[in-house]
VOPAGU-2260 file (C-alpha; in pm, 1 decimal, decimal comma):
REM VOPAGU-2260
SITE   aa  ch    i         X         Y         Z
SITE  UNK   A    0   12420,8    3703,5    1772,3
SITE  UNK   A    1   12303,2    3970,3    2073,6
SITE  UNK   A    2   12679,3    4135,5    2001,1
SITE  UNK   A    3   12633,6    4179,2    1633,3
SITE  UNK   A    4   12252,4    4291,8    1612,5
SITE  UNK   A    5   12341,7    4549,4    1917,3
SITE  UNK   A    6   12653,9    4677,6    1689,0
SITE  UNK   A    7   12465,7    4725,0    1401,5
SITE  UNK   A    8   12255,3    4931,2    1583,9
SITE  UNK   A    9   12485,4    5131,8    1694,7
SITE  UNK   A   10   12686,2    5172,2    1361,8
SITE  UNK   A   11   12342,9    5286,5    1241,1
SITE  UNK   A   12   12357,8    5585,8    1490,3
SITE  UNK   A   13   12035,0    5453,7    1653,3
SITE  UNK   A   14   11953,0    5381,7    2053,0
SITE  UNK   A   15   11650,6    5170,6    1987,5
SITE  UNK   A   16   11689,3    4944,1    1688,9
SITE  UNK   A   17   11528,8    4583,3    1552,8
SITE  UNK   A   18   11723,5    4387,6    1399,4
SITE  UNK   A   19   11596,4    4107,8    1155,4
SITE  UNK   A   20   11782,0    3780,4    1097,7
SITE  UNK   A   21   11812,0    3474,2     825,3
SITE  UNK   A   22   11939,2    3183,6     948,9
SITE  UNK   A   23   12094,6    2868,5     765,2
SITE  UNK   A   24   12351,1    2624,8     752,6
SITE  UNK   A   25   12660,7    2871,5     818,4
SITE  UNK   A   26   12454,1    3002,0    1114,9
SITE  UNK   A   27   12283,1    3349,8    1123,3
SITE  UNK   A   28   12325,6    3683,6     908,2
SITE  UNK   A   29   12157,3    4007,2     939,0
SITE  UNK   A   30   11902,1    4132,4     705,1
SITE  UNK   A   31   11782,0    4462,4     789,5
SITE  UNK   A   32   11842,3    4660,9    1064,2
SITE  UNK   A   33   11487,1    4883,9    1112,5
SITE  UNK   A   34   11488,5    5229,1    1310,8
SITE  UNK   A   35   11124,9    5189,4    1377,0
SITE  UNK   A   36   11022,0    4781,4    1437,5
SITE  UNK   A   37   10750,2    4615,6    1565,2
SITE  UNK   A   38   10755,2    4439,6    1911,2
SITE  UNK   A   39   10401,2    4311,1    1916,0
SITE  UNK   A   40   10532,1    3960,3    1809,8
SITE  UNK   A   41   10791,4    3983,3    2126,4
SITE  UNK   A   42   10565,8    4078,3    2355,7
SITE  UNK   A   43   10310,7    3785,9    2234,3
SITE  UNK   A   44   10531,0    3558,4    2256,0
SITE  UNK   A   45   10711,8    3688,0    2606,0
SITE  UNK   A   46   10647,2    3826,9    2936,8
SITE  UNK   A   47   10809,6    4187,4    2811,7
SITE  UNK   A   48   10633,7    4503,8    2779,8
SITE  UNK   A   49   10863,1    4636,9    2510,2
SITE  UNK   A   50   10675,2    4990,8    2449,2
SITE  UNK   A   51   10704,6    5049,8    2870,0
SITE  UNK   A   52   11065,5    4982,4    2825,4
SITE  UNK   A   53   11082,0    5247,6    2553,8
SITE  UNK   A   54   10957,1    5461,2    2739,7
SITE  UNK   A   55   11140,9    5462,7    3020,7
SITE  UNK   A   56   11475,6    5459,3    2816,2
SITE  UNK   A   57   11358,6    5788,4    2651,1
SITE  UNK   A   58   11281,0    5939,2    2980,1
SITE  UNK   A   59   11602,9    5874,8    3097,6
SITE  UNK   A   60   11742,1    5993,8    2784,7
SITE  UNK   A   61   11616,9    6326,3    2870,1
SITE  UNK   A   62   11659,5    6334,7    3208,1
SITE  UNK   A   63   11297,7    6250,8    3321,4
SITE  UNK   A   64   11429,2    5932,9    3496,6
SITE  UNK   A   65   11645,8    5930,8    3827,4
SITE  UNK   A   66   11730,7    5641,6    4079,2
SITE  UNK   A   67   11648,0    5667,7    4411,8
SITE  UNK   A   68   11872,4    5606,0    4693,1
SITE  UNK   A   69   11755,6    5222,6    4650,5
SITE  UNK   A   70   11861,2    5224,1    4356,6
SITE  UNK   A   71   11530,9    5191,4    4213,7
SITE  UNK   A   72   11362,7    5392,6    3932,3
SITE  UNK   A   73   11087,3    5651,1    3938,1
SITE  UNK   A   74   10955,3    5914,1    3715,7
């Protein structure tokens, strides 16, 4: 399931995608794959910050993010 929804994203041309699935007795299908979903539900529901996480990916997208000699992150 994590395979397929993260190739469809990437057949779509997009870096941060949502995916939406149907599931029933054959298992699960895609629906929809959105350019722009929401992540409130996700971040209800878990202990993620999803919009941080964007962020961060886009500022290392651009260069903005680097990895200290720990090998930790910083702006």
């Amino acid at each position: 399931m994590e395979f397929l929804s993260l190739e469809a994203i990437r057949l779509m041309g997009l870096d941060i995608g949502g995916v939406d699935l149907l599931f029933n007795n054959n298992g699960y299908k895609n629906c929809e794959i959105n350019s722009a979903s929401g992540f409130k539900g996700i971040e209800k529901y878990t202990d993620s910050k999803v919009a941080e996480e964007i962020v961060k990916y886009a500022k290392y997208k651009i260069g903005c993010w680097h990895r200290n000699d720990s090998g930790n992150t910083s702006e």
